[in-house]
C-alpha positions as CSV (number, residue, x, y, z in Angstrom):
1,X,76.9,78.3,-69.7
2,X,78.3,80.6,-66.6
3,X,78.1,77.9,-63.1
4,X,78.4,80.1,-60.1
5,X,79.0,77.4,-57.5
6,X,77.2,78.9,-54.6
7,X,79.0,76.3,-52.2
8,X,82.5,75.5,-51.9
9,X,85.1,74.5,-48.8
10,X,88.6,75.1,-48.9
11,X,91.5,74.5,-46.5
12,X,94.7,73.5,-46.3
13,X,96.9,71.9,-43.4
14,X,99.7,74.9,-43.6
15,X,96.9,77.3,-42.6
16,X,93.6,75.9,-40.9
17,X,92.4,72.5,-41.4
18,X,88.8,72.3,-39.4
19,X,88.9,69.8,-36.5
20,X,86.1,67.0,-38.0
21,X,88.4,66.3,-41.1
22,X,90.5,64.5,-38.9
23,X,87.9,61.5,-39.1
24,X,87.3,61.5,-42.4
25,X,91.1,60.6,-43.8
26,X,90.0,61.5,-47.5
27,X,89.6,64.7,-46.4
28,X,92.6,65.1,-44.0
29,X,94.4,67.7,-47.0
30,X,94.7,70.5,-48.8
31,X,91.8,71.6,-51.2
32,X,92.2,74.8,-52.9
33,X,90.9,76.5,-55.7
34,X,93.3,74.0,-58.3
35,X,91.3,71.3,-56.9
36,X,87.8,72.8,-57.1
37,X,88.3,73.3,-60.5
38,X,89.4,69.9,-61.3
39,X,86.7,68.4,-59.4
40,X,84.6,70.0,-62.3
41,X,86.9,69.6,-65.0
42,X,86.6,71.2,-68.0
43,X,83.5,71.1,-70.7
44,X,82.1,72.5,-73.6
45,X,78.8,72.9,-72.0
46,X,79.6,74.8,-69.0
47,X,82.2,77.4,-67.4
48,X,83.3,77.8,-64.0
49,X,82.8,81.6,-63.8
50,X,82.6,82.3,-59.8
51,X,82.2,80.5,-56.3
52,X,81.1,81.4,-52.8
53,X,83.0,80.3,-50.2
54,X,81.0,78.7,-47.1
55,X,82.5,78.8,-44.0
56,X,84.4,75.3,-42.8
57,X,83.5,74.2,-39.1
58,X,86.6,75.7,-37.9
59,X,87.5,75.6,-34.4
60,X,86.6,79.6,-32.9
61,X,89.8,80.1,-32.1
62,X,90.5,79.8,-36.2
63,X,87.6,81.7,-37.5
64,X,89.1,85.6,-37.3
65,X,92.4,83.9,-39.9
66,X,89.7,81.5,-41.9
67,X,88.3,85.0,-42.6
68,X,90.8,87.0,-43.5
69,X,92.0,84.7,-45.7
70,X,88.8,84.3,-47.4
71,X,88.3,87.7,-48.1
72,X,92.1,88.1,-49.3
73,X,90.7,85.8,-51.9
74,X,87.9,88.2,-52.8
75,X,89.3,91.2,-53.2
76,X,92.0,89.2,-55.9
77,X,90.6,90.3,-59.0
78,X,92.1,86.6,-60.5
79,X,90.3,84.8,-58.3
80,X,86.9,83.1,-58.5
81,X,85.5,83.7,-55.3
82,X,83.1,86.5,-55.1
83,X,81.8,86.3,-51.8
84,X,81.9,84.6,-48.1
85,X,79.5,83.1,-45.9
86,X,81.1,83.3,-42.3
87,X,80.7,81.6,-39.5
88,X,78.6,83.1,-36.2
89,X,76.4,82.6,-33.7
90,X,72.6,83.4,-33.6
91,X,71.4,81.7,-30.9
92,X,74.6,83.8,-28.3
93,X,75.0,87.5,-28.0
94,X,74.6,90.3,-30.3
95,X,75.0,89.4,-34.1
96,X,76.2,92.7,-35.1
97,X,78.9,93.0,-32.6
98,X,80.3,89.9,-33.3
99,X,80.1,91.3,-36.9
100,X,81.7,94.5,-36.1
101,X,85.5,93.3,-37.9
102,X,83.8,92.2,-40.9
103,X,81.3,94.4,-42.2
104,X,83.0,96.4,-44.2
105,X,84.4,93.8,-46.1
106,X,83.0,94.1,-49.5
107,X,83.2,90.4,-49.6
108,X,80.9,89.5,-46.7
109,X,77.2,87.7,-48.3
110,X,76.2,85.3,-45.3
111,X,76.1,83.9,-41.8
112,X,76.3,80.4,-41.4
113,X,75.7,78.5,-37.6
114,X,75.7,74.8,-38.8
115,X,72.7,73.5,-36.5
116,X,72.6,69.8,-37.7
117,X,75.3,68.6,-35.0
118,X,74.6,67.2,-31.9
119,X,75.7,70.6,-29.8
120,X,72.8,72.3,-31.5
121,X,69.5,71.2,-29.6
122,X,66.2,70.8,-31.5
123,X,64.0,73.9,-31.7
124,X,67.4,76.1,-31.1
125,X,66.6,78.4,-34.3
126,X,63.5,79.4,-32.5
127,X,64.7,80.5,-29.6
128,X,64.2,84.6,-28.9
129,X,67.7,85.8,-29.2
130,X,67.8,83.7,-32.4
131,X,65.4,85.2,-33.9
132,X,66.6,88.9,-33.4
133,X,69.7,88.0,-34.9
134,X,68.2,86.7,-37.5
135,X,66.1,89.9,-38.1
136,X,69.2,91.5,-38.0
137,X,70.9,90.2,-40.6
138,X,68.5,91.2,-42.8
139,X,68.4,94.9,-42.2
140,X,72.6,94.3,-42.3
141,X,71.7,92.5,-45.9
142,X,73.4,89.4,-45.0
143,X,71.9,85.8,-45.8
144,X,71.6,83.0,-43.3
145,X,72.6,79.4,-44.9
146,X,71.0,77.0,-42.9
147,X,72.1,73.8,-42.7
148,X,69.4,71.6,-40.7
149,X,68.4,68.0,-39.6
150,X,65.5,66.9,-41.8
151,X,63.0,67.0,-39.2
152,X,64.0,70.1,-38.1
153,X,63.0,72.0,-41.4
154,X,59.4,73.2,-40.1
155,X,61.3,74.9,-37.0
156,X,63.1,77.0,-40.1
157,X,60.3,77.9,-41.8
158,X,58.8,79.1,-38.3
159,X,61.9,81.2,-38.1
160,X,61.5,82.4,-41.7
161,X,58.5,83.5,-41.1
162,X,59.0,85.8,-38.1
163,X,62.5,87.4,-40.2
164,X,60.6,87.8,-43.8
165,X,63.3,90.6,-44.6
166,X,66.4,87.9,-44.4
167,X,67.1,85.8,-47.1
168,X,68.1,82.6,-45.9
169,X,69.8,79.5,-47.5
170,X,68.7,75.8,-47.3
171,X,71.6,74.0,-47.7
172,X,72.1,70.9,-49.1
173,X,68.3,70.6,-49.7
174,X,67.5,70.4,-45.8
175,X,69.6,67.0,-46.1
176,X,66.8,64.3,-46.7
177,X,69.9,61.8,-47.0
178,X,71.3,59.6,-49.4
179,X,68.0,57.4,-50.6
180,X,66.4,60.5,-51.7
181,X,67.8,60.7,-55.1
182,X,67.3,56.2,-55.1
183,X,63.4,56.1,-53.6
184,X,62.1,59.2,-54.3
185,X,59.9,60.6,-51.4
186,X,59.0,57.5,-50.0
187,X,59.5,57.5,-46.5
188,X,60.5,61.4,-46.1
189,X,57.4,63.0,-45.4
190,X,58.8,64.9,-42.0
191,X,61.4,66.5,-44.3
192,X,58.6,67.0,-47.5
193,X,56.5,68.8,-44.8
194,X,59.1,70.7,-43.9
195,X,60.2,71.4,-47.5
196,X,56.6,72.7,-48.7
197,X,56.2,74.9,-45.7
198,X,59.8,76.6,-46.7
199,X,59.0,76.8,-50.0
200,X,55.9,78.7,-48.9
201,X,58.2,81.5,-47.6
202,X,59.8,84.0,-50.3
203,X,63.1,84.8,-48.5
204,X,64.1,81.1,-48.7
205,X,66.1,79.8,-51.4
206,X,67.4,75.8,-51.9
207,X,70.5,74.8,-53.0
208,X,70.7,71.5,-54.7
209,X,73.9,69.9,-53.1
210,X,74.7,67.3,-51.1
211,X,73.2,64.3,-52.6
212,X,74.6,60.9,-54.0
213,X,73.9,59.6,-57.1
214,X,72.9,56.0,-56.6
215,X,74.5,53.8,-59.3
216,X,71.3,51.0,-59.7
217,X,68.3,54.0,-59.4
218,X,65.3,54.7,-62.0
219,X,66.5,57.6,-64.3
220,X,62.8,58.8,-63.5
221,X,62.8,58.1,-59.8
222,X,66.0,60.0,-59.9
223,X,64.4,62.6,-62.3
224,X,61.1,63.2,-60.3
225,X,62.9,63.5,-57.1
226,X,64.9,66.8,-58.4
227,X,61.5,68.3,-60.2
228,X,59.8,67.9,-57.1
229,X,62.1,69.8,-55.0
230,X,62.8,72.5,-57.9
231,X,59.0,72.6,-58.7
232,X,57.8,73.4,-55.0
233,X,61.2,76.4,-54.8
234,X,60.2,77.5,-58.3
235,X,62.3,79.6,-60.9
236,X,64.1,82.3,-59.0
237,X,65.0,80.2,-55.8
238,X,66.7,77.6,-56.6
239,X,70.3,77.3,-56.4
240,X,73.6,74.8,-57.6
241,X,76.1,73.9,-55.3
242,X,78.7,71.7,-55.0
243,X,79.5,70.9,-51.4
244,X,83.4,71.2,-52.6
245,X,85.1,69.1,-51.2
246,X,82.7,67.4,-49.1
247,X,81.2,66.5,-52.3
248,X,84.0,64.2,-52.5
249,X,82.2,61.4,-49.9
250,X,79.5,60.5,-52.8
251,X,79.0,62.5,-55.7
252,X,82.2,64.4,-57.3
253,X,81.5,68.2,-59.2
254,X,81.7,66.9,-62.4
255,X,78.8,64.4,-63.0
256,X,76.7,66.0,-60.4
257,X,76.9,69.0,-63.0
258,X,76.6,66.7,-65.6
259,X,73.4,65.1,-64.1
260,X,72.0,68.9,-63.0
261,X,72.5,70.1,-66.6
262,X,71.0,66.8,-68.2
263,X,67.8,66.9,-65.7
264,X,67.0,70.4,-65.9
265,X,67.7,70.7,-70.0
266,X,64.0,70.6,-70.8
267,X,63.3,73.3,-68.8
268,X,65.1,75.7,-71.3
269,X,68.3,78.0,-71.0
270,X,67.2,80.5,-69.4
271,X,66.0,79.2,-66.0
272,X,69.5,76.6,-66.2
273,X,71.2,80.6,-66.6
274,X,69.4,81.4,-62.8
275,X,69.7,78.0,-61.6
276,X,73.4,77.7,-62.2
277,X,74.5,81.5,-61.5
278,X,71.7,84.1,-61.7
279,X,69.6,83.0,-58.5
280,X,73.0,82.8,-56.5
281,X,73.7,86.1,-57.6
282,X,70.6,87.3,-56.3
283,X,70.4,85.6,-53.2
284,X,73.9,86.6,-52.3
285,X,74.1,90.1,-53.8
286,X,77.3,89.3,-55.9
287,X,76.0,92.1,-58.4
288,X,75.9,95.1,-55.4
């Protein structure tokens, strides 16, 4: 089976590093595309066949470089990356003029503004100039990967709803932290709210990232907890992801694809083929 690992970092010290590594030691080095692929090692049931790059919290004054040398990376026809979600602003200025450098870049699949830190208020994606930008993206046919507090998942389906032509992202499965994959839904029903009402929207798409797996859970705590969230997304919006190499803080590649391919085997080869590479495709427009 073809993975397209719609979610991987990389940096490295010579070029840009982004500024929060340098809390989290572990993380304070290079990661390329060697690494990525020996996070995942190699097996006979899968292949790495492509990734997309997600921007990396880089300072601004490192974003113009972080880009260029992303989409250096696409246009090598050895490498695995296929496409680039770069960082921007919604919620300041004009979208497409901040896009202006970029978007010719055959390369160019996404927008990312991380809004789970604490310089991005609550109710920020909802704000008016947000939500032009938003609009705009889709009529640019860019995605939006949102990466949100857990509480703050209604406000995105809100904002989904008033920019139906843009596809946007959930990252890391709206982050309903690390008991999720232990307890089930037990004491998450803010973020199940919030996941039901984006699933509700057609332009949203989950990516299954980000999660620990607890060494003591129930195999069937641990099961039901990824069916719910890939029964309420359905077939053809659901995503893998990694979270390269921010993965490496809980869960590495390897037995999170182990685990993704072992959970989701009863649900045939042809929805693990979108799952793993086809829905990423779409979502991203790898194919165009």
């Amino acid at each position: 089976m073809d993975i397209i690992d719609s979610h991987v970092h990389l940096w490295s010290p010579a070029t840009i590093v982004p500024p929060w590594v340098a809390e989290v030691p572990v993380l304070n080095r290079s990661f390329g595309l060697a690494e990525w692929r020996e996070d995942a090692g190699a097996g006979d049931a899968f292949r790495l066949a492509g990734a997309v790059y997600v921007e990396i919290d880089a300072a601004p004054q490192d974003r113009a470089e972080e880009n260029r040398a992303v989409f250096s990376m696409v246009a090598d026809e050895a490498s695995p990356v296929r496409a680039a979600v770069i960082a921007a602003s919604l919620s300041e200025g004009d979208i497409t003029a901040q896009l202006v450098p970029w978007l010719s870049e055959p390369g160019l699949a996404g927008i990312r503004q991380v809004l789970h830190m604490p310089s991005s208020p609550a109710g920020l994606c909802l704000e008016p100039a947000f939500i032009a930008n938003l609009q705009a993206l889709g009529r640019h046919r860019l995605a939006f990967d949102a990466c949100m507090r857990p509480g703050e998942l209604g406000d995105l389906a809100r904002a989904a709803e008033a920019a139906p032509e843009t596809v946007i992202v959930l990252d890391h499965a709206g982050n309903p932290g690390e008991g999720f994959l232990r307890d089930g839904l037990a004491g998450l029903d803010e973020w199940w709210a919030g996941i039901e009402r984006l699933a509700a929207c057609r332009n949203v798409f989950c990516k299954i990232s980000g999660m620990t797996l607890p060494e003591n859970a129930s195999p069937e705590i641990t099961q039901g907890a990824i069916d719910a969230l890939l029964d309420r997304f359905g077939d053809d919006r659901v995503m893998f992801a990694s979270n390269f190499p921010v993965n490496r803080l809980g869960t590495a590649s390897r037995p999170w694809i182990d685990f993704l391919i072992s959970a989701t085997a009863r649900r045939g080869t042809a929805w693990q083929a979108r799952f793993f590479g086809e829905n990423a495709a779409r979502a991203y427009r790898l194919d165009d």
